[in-house]
N, CA, C and O atoms as a GROMACS GRO file, in nm:
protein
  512
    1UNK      N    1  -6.123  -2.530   2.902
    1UNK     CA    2  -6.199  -2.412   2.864
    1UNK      C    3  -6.322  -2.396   2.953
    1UNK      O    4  -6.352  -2.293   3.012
    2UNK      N    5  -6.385  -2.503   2.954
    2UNK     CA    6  -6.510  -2.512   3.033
    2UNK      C    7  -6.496  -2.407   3.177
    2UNK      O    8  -6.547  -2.303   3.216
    3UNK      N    9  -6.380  -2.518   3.232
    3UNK     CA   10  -6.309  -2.441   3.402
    3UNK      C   11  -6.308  -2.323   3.376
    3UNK      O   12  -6.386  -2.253   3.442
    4UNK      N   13  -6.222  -2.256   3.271
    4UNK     CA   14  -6.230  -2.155   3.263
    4UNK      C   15  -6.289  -2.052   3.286
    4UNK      O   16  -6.253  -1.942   3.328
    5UNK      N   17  -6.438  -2.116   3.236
    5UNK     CA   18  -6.543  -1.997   3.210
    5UNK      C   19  -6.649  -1.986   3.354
    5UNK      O   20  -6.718  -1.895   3.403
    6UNK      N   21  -6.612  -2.170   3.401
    6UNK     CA   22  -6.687  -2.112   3.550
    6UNK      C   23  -6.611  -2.025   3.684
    6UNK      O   24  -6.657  -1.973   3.785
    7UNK      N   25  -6.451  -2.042   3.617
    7UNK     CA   26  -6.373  -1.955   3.713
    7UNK      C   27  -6.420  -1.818   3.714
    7UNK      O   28  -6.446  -1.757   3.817
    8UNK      N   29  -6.434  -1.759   3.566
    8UNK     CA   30  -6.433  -1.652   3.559
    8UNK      C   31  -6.632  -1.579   3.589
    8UNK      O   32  -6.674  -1.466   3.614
    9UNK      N   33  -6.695  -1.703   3.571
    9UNK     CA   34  -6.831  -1.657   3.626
    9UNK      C   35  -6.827  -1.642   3.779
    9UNK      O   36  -6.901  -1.574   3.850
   10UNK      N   37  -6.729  -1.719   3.814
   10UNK     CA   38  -6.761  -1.722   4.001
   10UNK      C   39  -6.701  -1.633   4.024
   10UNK      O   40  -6.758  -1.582   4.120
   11UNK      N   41  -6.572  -1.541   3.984
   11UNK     CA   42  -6.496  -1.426   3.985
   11UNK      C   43  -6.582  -1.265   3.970
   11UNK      O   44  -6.583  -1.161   4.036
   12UNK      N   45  -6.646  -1.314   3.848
   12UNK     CA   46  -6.746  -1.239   3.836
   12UNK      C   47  -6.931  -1.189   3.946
   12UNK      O   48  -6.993  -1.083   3.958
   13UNK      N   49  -6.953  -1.325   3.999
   13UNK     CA   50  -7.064  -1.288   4.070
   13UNK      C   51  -6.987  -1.291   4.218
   13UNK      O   52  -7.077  -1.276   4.300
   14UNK      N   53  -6.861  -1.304   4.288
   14UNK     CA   54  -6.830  -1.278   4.406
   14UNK      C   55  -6.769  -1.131   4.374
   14UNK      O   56  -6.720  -1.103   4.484
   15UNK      N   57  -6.754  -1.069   4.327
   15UNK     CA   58  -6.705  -0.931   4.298
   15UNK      C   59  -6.839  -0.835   4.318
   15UNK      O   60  -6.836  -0.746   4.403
   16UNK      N   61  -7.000  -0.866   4.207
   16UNK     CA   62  -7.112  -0.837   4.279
   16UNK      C   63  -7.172  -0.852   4.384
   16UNK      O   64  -7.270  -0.791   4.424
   17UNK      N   65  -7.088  -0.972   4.454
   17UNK     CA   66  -7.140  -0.972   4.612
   17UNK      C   67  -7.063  -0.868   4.748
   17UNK      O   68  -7.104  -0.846   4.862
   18UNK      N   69  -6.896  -0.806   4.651
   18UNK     CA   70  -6.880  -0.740   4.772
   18UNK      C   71  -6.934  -0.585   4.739
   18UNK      O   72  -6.899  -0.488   4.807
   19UNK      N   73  -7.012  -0.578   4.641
   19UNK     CA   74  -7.059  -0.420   4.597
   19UNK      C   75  -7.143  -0.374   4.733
   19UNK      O   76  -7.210  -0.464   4.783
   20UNK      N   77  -7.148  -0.242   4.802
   20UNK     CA   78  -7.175  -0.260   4.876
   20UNK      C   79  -7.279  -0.163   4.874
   20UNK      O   80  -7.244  -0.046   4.860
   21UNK      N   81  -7.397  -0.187   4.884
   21UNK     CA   82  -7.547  -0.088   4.888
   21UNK      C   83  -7.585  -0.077   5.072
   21UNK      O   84  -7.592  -0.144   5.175
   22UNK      N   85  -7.600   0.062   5.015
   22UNK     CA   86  -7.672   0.080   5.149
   22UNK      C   87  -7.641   0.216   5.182
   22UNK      O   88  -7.626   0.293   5.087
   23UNK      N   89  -7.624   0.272   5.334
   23UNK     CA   90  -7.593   0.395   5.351
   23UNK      C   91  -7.450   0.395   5.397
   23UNK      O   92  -7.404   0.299   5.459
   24UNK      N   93  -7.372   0.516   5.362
   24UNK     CA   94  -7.232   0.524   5.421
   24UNK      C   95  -7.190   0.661   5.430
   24UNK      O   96  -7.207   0.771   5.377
   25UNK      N   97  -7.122   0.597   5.536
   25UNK     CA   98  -7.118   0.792   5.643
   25UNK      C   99  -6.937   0.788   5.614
   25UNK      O  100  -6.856   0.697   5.633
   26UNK      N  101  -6.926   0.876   5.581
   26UNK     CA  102  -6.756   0.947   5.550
   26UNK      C  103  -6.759   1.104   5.628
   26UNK      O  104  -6.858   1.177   5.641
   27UNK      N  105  -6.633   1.126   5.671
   27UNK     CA  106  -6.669   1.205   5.783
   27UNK      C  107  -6.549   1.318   5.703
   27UNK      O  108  -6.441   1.282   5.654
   28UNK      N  109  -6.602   1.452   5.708
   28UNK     CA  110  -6.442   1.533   5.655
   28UNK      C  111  -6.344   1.574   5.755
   28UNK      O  112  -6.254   1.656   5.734
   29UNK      N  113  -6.362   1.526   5.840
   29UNK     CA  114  -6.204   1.547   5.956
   29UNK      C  115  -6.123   1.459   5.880
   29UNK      O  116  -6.159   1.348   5.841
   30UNK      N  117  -5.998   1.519   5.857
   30UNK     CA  118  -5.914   1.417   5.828
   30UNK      C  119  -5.841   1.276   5.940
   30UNK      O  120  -5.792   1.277   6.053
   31UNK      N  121  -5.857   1.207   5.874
   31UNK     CA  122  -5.830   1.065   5.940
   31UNK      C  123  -5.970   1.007   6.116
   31UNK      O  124  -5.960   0.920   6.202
   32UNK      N  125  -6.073   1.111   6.087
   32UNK     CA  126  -6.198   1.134   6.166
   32UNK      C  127  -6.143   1.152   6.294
   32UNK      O  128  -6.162   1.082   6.394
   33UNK      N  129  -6.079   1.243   6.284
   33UNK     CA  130  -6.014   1.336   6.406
   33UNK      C  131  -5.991   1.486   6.409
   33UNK      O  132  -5.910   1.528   6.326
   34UNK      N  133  -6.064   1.599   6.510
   34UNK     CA  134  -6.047   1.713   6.531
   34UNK      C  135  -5.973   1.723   6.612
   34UNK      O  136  -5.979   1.647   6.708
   35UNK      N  137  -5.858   1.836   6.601
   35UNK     CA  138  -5.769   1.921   6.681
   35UNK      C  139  -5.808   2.018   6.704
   35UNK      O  140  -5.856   2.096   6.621
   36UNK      N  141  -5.798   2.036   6.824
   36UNK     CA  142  -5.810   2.110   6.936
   36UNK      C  143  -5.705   2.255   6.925
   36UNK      O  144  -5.721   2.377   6.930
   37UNK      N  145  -5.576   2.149   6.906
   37UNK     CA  146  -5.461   2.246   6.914
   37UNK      C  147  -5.426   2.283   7.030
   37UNK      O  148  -5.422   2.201   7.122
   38UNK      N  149  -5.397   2.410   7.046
   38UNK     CA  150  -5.373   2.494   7.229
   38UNK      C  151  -5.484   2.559   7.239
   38UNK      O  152  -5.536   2.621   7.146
   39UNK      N  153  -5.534   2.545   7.372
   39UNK     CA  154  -5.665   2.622   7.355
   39UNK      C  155  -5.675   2.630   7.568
   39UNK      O  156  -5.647   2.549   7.657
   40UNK      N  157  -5.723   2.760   7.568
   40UNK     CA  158  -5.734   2.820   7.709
   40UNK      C  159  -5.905   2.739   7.787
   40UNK      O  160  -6.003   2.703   7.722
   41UNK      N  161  -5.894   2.735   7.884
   41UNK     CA  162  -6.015   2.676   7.962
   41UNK      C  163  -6.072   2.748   7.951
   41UNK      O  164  -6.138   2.732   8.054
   42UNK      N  165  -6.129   2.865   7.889
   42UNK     CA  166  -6.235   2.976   7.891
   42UNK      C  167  -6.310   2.972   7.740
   42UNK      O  168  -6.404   3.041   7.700
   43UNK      N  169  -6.243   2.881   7.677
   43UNK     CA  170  -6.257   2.871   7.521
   43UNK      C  171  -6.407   2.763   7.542
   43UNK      O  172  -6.441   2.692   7.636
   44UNK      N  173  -6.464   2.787   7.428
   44UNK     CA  174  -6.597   2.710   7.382
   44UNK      C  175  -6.531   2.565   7.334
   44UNK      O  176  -6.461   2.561   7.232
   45UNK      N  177  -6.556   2.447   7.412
   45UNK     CA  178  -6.529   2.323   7.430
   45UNK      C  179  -6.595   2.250   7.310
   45UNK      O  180  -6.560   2.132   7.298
   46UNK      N  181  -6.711   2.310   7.189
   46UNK     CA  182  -6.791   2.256   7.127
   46UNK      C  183  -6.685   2.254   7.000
   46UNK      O  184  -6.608   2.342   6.964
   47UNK      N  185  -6.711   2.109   6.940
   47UNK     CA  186  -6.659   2.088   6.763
   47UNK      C  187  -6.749   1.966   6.732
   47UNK      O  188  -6.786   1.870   6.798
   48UNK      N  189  -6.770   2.010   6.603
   48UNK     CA  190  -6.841   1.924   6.486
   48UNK      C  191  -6.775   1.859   6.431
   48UNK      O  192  -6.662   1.893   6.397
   49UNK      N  193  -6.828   1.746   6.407
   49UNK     CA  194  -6.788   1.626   6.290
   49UNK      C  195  -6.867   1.632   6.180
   49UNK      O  196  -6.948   1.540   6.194
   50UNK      N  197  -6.888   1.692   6.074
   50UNK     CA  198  -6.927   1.709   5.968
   50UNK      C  199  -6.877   1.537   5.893
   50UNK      O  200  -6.774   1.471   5.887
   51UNK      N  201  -7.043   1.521   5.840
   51UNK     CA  202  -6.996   1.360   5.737
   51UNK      C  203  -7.147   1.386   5.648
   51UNK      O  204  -7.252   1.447   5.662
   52UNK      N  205  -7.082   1.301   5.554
   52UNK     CA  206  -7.236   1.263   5.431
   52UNK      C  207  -7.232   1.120   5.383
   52UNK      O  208  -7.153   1.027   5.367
   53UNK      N  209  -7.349   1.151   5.370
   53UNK     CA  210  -7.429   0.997   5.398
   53UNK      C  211  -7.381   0.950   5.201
   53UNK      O  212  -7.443   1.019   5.120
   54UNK      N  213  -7.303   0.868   5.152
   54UNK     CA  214  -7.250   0.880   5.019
   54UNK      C  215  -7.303   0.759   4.930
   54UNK      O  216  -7.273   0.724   4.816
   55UNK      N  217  -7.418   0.694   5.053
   55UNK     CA  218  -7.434   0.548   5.033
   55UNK      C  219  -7.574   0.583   4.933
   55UNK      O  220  -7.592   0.694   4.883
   56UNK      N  221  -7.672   0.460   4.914
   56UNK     CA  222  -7.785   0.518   4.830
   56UNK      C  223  -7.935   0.465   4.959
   56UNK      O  224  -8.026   0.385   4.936
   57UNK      N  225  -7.922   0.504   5.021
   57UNK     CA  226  -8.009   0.451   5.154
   57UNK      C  227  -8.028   0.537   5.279
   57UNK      O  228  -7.945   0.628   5.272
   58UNK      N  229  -8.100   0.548   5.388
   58UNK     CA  230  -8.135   0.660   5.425
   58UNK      C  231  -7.988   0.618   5.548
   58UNK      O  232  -7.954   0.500   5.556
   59UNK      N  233  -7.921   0.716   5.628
   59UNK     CA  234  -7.821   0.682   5.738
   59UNK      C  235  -7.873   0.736   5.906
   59UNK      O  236  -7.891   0.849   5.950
   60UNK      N  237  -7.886   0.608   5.966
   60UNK     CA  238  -7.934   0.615   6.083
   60UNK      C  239  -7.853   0.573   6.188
   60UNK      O  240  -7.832   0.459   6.229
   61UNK      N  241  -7.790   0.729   6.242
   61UNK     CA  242  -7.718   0.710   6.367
   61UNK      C  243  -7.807   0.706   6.533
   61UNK      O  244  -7.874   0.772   6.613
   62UNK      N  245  -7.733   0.548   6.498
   62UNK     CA  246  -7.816   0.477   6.616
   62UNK      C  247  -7.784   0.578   6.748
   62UNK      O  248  -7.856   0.672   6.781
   63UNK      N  249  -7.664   0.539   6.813
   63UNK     CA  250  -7.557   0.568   6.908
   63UNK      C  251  -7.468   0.638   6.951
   63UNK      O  252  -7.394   0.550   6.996
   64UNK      N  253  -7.400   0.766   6.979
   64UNK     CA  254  -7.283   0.787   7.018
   64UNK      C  255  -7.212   0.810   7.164
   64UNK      O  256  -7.225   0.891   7.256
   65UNK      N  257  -7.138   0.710   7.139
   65UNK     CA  258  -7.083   0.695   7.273
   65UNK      C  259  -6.911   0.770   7.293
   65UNK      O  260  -6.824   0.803   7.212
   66UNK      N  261  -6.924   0.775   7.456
   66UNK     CA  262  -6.778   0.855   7.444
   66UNK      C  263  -6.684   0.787   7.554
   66UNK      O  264  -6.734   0.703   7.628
   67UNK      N  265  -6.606   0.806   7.562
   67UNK     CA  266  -6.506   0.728   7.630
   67UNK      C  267  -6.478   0.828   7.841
   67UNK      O  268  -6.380   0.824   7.915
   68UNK      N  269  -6.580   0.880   7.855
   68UNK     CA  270  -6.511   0.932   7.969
   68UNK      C  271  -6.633   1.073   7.976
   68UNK      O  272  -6.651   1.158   7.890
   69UNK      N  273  -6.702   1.058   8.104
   69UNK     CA  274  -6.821   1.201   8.094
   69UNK      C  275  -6.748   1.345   8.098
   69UNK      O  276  -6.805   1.442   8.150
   70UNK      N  277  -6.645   1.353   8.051
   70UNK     CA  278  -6.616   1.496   8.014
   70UNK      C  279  -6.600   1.541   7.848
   70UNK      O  280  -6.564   1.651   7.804
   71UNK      N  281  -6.636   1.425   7.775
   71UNK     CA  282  -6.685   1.461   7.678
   71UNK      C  283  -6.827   1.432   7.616
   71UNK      O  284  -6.848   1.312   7.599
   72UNK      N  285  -6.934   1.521   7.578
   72UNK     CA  286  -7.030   1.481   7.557
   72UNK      C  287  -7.095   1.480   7.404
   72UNK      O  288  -7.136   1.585   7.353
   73UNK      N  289  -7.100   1.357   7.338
   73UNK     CA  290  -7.141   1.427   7.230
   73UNK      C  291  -7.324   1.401   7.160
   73UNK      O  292  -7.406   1.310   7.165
   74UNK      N  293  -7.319   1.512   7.112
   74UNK     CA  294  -7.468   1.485   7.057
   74UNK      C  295  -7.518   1.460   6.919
   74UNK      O  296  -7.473   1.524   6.824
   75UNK      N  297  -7.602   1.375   6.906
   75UNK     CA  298  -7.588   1.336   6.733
   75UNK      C  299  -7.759   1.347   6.659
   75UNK      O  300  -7.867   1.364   6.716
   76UNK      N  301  -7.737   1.333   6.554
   76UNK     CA  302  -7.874   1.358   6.502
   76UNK      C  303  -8.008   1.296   6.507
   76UNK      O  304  -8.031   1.177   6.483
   77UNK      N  305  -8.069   1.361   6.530
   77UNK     CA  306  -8.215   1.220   6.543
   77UNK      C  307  -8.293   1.178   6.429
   77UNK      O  308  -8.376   1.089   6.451
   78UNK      N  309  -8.284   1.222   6.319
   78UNK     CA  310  -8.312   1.210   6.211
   78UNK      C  311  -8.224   1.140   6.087
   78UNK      O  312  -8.113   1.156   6.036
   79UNK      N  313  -8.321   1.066   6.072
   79UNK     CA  314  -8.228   0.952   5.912
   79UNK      C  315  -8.170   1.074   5.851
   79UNK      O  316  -8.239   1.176   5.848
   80UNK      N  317  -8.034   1.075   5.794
   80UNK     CA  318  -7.962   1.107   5.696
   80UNK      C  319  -7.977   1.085   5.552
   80UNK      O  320  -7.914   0.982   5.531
   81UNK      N  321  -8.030   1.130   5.435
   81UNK     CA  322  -8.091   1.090   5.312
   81UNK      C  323  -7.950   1.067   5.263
   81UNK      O  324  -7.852   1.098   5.330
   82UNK      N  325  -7.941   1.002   5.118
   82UNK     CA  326  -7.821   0.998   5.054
   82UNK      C  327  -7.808   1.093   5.013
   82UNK      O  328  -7.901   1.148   4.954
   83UNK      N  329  -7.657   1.164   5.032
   83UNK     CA  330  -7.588   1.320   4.960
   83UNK      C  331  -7.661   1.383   5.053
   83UNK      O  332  -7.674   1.504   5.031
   84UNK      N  333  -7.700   1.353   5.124
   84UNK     CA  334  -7.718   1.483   5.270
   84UNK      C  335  -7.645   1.479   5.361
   84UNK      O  336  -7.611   1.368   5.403
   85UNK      N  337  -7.588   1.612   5.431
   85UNK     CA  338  -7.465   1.614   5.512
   85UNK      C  339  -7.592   1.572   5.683
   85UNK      O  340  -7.713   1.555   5.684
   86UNK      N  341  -7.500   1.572   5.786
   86UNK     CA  342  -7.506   1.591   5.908
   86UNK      C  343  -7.437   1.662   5.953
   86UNK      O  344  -7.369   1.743   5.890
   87UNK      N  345  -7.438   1.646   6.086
   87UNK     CA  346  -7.328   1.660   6.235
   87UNK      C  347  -7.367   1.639   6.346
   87UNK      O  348  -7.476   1.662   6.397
   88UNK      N  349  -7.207   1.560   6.414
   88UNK     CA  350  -7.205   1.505   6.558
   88UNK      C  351  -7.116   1.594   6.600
   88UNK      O  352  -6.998   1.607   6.566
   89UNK      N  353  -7.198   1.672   6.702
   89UNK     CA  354  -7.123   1.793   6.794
   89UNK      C  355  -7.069   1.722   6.948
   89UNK      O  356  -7.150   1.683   7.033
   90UNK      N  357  -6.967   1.717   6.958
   90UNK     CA  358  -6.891   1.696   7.074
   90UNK      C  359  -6.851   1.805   7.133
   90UNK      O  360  -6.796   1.892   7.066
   91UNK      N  361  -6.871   1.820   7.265
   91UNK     CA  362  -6.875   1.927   7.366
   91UNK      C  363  -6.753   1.860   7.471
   91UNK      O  364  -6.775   1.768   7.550
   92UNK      N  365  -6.635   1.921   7.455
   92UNK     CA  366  -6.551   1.876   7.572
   92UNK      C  367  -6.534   1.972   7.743
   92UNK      O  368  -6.510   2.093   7.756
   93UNK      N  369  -6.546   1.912   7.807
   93UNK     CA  370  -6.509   2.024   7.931
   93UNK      C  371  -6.431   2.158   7.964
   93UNK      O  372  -6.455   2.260   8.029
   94UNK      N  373  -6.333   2.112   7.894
   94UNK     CA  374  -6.202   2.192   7.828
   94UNK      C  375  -6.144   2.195   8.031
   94UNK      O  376  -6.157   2.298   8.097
   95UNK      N  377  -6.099   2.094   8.079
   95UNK     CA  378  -5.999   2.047   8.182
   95UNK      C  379  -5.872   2.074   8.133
   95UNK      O  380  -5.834   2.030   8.024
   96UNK      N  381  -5.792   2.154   8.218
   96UNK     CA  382  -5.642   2.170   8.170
   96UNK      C  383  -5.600   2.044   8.148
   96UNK      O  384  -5.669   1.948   8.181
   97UNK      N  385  -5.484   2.032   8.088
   97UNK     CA  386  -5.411   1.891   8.041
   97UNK      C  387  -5.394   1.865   7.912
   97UNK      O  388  -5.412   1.969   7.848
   98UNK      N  389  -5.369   1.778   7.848
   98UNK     CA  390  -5.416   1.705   7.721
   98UNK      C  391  -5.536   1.646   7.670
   98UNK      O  392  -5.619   1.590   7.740
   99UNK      N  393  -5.542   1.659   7.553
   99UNK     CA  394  -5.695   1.596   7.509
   99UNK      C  395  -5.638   1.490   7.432
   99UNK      O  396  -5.536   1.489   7.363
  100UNK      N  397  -5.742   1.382   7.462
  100UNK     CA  398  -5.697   1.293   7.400
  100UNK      C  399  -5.839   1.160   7.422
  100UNK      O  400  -5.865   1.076   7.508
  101UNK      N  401  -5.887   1.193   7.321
  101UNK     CA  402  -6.056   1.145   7.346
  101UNK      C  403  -6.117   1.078   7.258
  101UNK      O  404  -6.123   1.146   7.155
  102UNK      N  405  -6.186   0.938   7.242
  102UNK     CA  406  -6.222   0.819   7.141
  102UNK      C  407  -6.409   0.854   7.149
  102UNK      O  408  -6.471   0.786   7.232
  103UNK      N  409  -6.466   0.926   7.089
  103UNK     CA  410  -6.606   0.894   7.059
  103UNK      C  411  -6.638   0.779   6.972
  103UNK      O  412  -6.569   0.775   6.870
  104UNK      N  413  -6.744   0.664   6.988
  104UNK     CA  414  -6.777   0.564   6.846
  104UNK      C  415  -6.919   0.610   6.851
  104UNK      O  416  -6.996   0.610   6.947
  105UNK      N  417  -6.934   0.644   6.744
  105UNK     CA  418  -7.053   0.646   6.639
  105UNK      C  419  -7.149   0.491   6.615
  105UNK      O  420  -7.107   0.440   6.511
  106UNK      N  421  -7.214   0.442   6.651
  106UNK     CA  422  -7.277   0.318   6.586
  106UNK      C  423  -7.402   0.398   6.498
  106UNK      O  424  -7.466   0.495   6.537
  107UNK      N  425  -7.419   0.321   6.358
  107UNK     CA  426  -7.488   0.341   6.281
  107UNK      C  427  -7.546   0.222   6.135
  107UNK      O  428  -7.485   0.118   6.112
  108UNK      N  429  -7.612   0.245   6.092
  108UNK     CA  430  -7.634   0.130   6.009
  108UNK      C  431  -7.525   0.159   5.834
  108UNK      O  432  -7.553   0.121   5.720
  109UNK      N  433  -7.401   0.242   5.884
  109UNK     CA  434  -7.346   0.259   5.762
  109UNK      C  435  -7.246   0.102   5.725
  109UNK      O  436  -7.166   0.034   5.790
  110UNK      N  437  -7.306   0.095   5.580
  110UNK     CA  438  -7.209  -0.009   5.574
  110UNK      C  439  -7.061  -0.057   5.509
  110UNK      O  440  -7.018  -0.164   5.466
  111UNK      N  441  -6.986   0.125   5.528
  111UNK     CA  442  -6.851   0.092   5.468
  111UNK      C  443  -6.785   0.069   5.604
  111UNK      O  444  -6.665   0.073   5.579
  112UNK      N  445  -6.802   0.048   5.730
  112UNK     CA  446  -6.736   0.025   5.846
  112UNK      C  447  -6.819  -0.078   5.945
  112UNK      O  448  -6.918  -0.058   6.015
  113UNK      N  449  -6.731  -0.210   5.919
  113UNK     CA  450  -6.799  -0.327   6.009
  113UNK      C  451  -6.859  -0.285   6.134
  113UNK      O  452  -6.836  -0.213   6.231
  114UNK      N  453  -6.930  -0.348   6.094
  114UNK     CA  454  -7.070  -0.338   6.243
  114UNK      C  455  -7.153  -0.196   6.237
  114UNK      O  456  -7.229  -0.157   6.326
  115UNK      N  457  -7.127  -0.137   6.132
  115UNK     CA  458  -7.155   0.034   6.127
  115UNK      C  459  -7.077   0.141   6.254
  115UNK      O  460  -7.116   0.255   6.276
  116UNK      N  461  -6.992   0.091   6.308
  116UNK     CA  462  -6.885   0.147   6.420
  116UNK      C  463  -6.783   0.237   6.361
  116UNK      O  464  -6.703   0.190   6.281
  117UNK      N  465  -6.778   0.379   6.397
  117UNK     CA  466  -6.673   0.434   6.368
  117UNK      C  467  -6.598   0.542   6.475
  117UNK      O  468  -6.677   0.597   6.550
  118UNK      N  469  -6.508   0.566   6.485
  118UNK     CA  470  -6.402   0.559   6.560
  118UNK      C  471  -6.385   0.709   6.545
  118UNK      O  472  -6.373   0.742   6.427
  119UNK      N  473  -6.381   0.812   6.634
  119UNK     CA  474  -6.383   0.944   6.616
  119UNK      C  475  -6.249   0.972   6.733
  119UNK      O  476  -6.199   0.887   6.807
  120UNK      N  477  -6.209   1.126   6.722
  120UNK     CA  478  -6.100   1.118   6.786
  120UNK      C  479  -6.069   1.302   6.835
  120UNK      O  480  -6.081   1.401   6.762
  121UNK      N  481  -6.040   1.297   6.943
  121UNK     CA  482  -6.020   1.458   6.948
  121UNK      C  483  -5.912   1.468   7.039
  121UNK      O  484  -5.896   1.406   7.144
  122UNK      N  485  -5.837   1.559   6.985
  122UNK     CA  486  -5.685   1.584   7.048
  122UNK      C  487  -5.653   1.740   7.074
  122UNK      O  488  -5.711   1.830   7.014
  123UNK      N  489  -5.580   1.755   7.145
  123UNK     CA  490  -5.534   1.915   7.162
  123UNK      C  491  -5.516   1.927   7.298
  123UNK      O  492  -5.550   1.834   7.372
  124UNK      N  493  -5.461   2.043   7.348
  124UNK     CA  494  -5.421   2.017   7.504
  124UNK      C  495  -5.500   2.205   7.572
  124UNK      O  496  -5.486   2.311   7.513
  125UNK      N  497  -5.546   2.192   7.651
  125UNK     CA  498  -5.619   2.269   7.722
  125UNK      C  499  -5.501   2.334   7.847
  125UNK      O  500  -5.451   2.268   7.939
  126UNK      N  501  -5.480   2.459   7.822
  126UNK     CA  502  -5.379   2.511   7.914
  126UNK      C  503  -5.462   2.623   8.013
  126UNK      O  504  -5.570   2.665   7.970
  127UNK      N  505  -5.418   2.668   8.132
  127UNK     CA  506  -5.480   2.775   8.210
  127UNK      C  507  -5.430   2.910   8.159
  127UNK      O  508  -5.310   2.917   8.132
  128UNK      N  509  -5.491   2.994   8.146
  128UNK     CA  510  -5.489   3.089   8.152
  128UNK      C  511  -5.317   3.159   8.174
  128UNK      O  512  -5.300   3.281   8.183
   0.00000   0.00000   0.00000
């Protein structure tokens, strides 16, 4: 019985240890990826990543980095309060071809290790 009850206390306070406080950024692109779709080189290269901060702590995007200087993106300079939205506007060149493009976000959110998250933009850019 004894065991018992310290099983179920240690069950109990490692369950409060994975609760997780702090700030956390959820993004509404589904699967945190915008499509592009078909889109002409004369078209406005700019899309938003709309996210809210869902955590109880202020959200501070450190970083965003992009995988290649034809995409550029720009992010907020200001802490994110909890239940306040943002946006990270990515500006692509719009180069004929395919899109196919990895922005990471670093931030102090803590539903994604290291506060790193993984953004994604797809669609293919045709001429005219």
């Amino acid at each position: 019985m004894k065991k018992t009850i310290i099983l179920f206390a240690f069950a109990l306070i490692s369950s409060v240890g994975f609760a997780q406080n702090g700030p956390k950024i959820v993004f509404s692109a589904k699967d945190n990826t915008i499509d592009y779709g078909r889109v002409t080189k004369n078209e406005d290269g700019s899309r938003d990543f709309t996210f809210t901060n869902t955590g109880n702590a202020p959200l501070i995007i450190t970083n965003v980095l992009s995988t290649c200087g034809c995409t550029v993106p720009t992010k907020p300079n200001e802490p994110i309060m909890p239940g306040k939205t943002g946006k990270i506007t990515v500006k692509y060149n719009m180069a004929p071809g395919p899109i196919r493009k990895t922005i990471t976000v670093e931030s102090n959110a803590v539903n994604y290790e290291g506060g790193r998250v993984a953004l994604k933009i797809k669609g293919e850019v045709i001429s005219n």
